[in-house]
C-alpha positions as CSV (number, residue, x, y, z in Angstrom):
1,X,146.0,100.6,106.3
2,X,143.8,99.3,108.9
3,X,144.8,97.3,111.4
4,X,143.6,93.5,111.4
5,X,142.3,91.5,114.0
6,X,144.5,90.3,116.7
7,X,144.0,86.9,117.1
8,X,145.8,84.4,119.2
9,X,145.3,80.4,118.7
10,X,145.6,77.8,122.0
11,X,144.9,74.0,120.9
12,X,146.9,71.8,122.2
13,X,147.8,69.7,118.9
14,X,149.8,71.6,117.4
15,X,148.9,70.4,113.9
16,X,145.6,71.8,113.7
17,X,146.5,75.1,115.8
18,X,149.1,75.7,113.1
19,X,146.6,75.1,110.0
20,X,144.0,76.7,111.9
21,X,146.6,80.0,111.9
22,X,147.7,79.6,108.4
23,X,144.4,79.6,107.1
24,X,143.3,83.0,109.4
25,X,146.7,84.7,108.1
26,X,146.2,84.0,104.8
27,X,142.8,86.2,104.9
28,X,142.6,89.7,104.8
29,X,142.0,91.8,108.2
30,X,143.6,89.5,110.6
31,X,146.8,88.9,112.8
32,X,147.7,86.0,114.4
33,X,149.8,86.9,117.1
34,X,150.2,84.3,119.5
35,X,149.7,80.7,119.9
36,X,149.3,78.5,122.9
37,X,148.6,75.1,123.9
38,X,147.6,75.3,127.8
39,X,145.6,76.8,130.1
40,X,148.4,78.7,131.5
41,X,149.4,79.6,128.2
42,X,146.3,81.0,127.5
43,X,145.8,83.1,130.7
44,X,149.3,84.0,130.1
45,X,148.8,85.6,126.4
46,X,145.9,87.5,127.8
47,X,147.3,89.3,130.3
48,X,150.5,90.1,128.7
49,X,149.6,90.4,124.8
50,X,145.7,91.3,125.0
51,X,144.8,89.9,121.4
52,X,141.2,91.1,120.2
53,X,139.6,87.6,120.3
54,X,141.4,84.3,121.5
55,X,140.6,81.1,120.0
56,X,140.4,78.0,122.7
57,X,140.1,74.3,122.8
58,X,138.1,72.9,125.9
59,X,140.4,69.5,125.4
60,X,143.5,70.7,126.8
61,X,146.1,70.7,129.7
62,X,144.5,72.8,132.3
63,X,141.1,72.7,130.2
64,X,139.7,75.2,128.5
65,X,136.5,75.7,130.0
66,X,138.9,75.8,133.4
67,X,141.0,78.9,131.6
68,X,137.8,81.1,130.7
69,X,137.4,83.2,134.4
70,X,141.4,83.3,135.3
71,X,141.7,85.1,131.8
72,X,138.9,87.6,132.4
73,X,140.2,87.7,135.9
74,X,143.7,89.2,134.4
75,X,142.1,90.7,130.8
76,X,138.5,91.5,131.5
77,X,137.3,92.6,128.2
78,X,139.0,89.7,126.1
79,X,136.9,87.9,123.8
80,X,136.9,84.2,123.7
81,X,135.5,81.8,121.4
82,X,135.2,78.2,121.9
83,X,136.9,76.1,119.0
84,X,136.0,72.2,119.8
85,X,134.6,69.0,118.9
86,X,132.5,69.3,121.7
87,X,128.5,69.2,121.3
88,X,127.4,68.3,124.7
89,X,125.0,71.2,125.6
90,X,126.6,71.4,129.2
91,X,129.7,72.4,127.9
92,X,128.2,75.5,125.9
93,X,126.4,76.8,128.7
94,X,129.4,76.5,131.2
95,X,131.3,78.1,128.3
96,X,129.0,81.3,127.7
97,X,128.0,81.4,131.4
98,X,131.7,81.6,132.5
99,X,131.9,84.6,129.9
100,X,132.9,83.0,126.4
101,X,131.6,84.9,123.4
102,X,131.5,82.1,120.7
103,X,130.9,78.6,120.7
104,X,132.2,77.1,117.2
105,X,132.7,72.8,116.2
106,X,135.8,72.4,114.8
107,X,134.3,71.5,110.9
108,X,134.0,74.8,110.6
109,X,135.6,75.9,107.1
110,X,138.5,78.7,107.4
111,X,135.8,81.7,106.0
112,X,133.0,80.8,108.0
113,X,135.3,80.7,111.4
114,X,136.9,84.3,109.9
115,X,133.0,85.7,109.8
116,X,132.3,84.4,113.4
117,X,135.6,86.2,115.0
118,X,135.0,89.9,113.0
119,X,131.3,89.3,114.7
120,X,132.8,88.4,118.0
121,X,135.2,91.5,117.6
122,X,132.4,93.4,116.9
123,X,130.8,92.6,120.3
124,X,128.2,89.8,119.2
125,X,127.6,86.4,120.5
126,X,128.2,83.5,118.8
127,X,127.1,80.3,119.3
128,X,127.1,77.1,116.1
129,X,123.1,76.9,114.8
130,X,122.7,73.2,115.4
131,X,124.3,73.9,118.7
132,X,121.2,76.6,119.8
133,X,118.8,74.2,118.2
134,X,120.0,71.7,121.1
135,X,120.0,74.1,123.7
136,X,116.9,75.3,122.7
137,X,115.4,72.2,122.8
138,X,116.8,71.5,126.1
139,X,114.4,74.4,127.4
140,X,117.0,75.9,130.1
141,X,115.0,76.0,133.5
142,X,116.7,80.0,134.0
143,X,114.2,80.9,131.3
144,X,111.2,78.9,132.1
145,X,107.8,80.6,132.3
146,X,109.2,83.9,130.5
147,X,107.1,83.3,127.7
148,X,104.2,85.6,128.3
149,X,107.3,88.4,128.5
150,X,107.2,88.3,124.7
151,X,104.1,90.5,124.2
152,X,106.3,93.4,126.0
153,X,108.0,93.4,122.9
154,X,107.8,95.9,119.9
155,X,106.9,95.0,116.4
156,X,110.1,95.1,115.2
157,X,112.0,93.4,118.1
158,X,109.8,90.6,118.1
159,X,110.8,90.9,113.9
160,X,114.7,90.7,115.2
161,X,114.3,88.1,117.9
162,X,112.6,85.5,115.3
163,X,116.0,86.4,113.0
164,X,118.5,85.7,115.9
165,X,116.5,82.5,117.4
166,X,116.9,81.4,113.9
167,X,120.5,81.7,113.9
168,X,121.1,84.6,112.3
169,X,123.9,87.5,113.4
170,X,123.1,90.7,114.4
171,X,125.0,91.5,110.2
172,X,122.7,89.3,108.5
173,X,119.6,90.6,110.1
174,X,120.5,93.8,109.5
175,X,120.7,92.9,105.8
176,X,117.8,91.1,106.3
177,X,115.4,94.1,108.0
178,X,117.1,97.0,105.7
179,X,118.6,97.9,109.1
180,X,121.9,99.6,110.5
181,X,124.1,96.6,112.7
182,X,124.3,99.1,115.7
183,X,120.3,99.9,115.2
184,X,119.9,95.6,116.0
185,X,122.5,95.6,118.5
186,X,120.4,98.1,120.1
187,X,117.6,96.0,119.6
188,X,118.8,93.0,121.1
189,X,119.8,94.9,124.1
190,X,116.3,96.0,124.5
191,X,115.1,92.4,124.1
192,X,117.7,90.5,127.0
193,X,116.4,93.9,129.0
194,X,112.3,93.4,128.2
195,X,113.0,89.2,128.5
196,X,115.2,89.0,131.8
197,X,117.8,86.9,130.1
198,X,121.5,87.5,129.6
199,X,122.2,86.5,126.1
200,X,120.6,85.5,122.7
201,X,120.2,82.1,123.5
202,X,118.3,82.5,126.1
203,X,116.3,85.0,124.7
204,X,115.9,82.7,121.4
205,X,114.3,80.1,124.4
206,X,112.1,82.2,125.7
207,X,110.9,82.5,122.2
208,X,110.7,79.0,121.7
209,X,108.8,78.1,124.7
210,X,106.4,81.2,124.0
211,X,105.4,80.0,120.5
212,X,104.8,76.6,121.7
213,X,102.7,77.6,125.0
């Protein structure tokens, strides 16, 4: 049998860390094999235990925004995802820029959240669709006057860029383009390369600004 997802939970009430690891457990493919409720806590289960993707509140002891570089300092290629209330668009981009891999609100239903952490595994990004839509419309100086950039683009990666920048993962646009995942991986690394950006949001801006130039 394969093994399942290592997945480790730090919230810091322990009511919804619990459900939140009940529900995960209760679905196919993934292990939940630690839980935490602390910043120390956190940088403590990635060093030691390593899970594949580590779920982390921002509202908690030590903060979780706080916790993201001292746990790549100790477990560099650990993937993080975000789970908060939190929709200010200040705390996403400290979030990704630090080196989170997801952003996800906390009304997310049990399946939904199990689809974002196989992407995450998978090495995707993730950030919540009405949470890009705000960044997007905050037009993030870094990316300012990379419009014109979009005509380096093929065809078929300006096809795969107008997919992602509508909130699409790289799964659903291969399903969506008849494509292999790995062929729009390779895709979008082409596109942050061609653009200048450093991940899909970003690159989703550039997008944005370019249609509306």
């Amino acid at each position: 049998m394969m093994a399942g997802i290592r997945v480790a939970v730090v919230d810091d009430h322990p009511l919804f860390r619990e459900g939140v690891a009940r529900s995960l457990s209760e679905i196919d493919g993934f292990d939940i094999i630690a839980e935490g409720s602390s910043k120390d806590d956190a940088i403590r289960i990635a060093e030691s235990l390593k899970p594949d993707v580590m779920l982390m509140d921002i509202s908690m002891p030590g903060g979780g925004l706080e916790a993201i570089v001292p746990i790549l300092d100790v477990a560099p290629s650990q993937k993080i995802i975000m789970l908060t209330v939190s929709e200010d668009g200040d705390d996403v981009t400290t979030a990704l820029d630090r080196g989170a891999t997801g952003y996800v609100l906390k009304g997310v239903g049990a399946r939904a959240l199990a689809d974002v952490i196989r992407a995450v595994a998978s090495g995707e990004r993730y950030v919540a669709p009405t949470l890009s839509a705000k960044l997007l419309s905050s037009r993030s100086p870094s990316v300012s006057g990379k419009s014109g950039l979009i005509s380096n683009l093929t065809p078929r990666e300006k096809e795969v860029l107008q997919l992602v920048a509508a909130g699409m993962s790289n799964k659903h646009v291969a399903i969506e383009l008849d494509l292999q995942e790995k062929t729009v991986k390779h895709h979008m690394t082409q596109i942050m390369t061609k653009l200048g950006v450093a991940n899909r949001t970003e690159a989703a801006m550039v997008l944005r600004d370019a249609r509306e130039s």
